[in-house]
C-alpha positions as CSV (number, residue, x, y, z in Angstrom):
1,X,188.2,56.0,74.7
2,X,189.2,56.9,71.3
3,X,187.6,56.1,67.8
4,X,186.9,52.4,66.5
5,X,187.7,52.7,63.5
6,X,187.8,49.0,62.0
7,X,184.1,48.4,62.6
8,X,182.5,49.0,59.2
9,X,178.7,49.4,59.0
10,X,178.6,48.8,62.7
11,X,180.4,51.9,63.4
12,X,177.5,53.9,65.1
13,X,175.8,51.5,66.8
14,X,179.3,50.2,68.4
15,X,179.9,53.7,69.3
16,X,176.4,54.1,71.0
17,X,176.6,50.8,72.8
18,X,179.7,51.5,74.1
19,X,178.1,54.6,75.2
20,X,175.6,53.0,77.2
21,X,177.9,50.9,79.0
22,X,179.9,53.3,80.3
23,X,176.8,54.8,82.2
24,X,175.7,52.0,83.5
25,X,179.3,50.9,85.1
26,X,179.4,54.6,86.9
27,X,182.3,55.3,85.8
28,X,184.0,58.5,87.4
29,X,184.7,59.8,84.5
30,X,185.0,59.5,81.0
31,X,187.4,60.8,78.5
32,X,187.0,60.5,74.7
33,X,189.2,61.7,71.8
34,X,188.1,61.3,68.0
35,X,185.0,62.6,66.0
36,X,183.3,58.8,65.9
37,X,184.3,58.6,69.8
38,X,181.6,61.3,70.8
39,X,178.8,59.4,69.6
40,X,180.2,57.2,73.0
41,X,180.1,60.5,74.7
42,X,176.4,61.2,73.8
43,X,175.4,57.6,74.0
44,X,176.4,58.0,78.0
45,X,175.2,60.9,78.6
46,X,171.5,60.1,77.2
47,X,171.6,56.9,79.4
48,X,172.2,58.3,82.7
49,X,176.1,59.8,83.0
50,X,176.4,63.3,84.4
51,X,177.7,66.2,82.6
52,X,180.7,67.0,84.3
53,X,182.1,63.4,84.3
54,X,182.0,63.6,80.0
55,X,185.1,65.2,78.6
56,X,186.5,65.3,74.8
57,X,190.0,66.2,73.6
58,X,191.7,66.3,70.6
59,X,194.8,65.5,71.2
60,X,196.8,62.5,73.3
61,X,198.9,65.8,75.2
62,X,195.6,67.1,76.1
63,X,194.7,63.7,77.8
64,X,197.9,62.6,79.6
65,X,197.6,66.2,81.4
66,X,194.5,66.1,82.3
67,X,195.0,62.8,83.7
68,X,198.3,63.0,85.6
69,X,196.1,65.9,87.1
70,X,193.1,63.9,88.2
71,X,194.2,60.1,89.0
72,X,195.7,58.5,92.1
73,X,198.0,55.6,93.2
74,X,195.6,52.8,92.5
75,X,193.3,54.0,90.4
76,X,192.2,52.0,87.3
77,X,192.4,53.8,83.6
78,X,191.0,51.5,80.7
79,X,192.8,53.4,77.7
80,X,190.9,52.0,74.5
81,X,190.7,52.9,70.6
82,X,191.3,51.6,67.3
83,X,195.4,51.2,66.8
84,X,195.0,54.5,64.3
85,X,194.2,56.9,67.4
86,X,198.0,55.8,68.6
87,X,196.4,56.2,72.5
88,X,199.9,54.3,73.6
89,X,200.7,58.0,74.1
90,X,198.1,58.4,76.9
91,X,199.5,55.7,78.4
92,X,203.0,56.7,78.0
93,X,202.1,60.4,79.7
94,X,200.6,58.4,82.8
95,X,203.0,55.4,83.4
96,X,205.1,55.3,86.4
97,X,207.9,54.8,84.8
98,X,207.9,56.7,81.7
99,X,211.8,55.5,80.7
100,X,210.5,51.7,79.9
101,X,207.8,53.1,77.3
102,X,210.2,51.7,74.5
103,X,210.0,47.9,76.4
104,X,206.7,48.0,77.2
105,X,204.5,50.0,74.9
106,X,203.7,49.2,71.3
107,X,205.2,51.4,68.5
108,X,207.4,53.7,70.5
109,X,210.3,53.2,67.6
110,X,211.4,54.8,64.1
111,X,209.1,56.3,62.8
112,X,206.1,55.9,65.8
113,X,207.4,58.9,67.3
């Protein structure tokens, strides 16, 4: 989960509620990326998510190879954040067929890259 960025005053709030969610779905684990994103981090870990299932990057790179190391056929990733944290490059890292990015990813042309 990266940063939402487009959510004004309700910036930390969204961020902690978000947060809280994510504990109480028991997720396996969750990834963040973004300075606003680790108040989602926190938020989860205060409300029940254990320590080693948090984990914070800083870069898109950083995620896609921790995930190709860590998820299976059949697994479900939810790869979310505001259209600035340009997290179409997580997805890229961990689709199947990496080739088709251009046809079925957003802002893979010019000057996306």
């Amino acid at each position: 989960l990266g940063d939402m960025l487009e959510i004004g005053s309700y910036t930390n709030e969204g961020h902690r509620l978000v947060g809280e969610k994510i504990a109480k779905i028991k997720a396996d684990f969750l990834i963040t990326i973004g300075d606003k994103s680790l108040m989602i981090a926190e938020s989860a870990l205060k409300n029940g998510l254990d320590n080693d299932k948090s984990f914070h990057f800083n870069s898109t790179d950083e995620i896609g190879e921790f995930l190709i190391s860590r998820i299976n056929s059949g697994d479900i990733v939810l790869v979310k954040g505001s259209q600035g944290m340009r997290l179409e490059k997580v997805v890229k890292e961990i689709m199947a067929e990496k080739d088709r990015a251009s046809e079925l990813l957003v802002r893979q042309g010019g000057g996306w890259k």
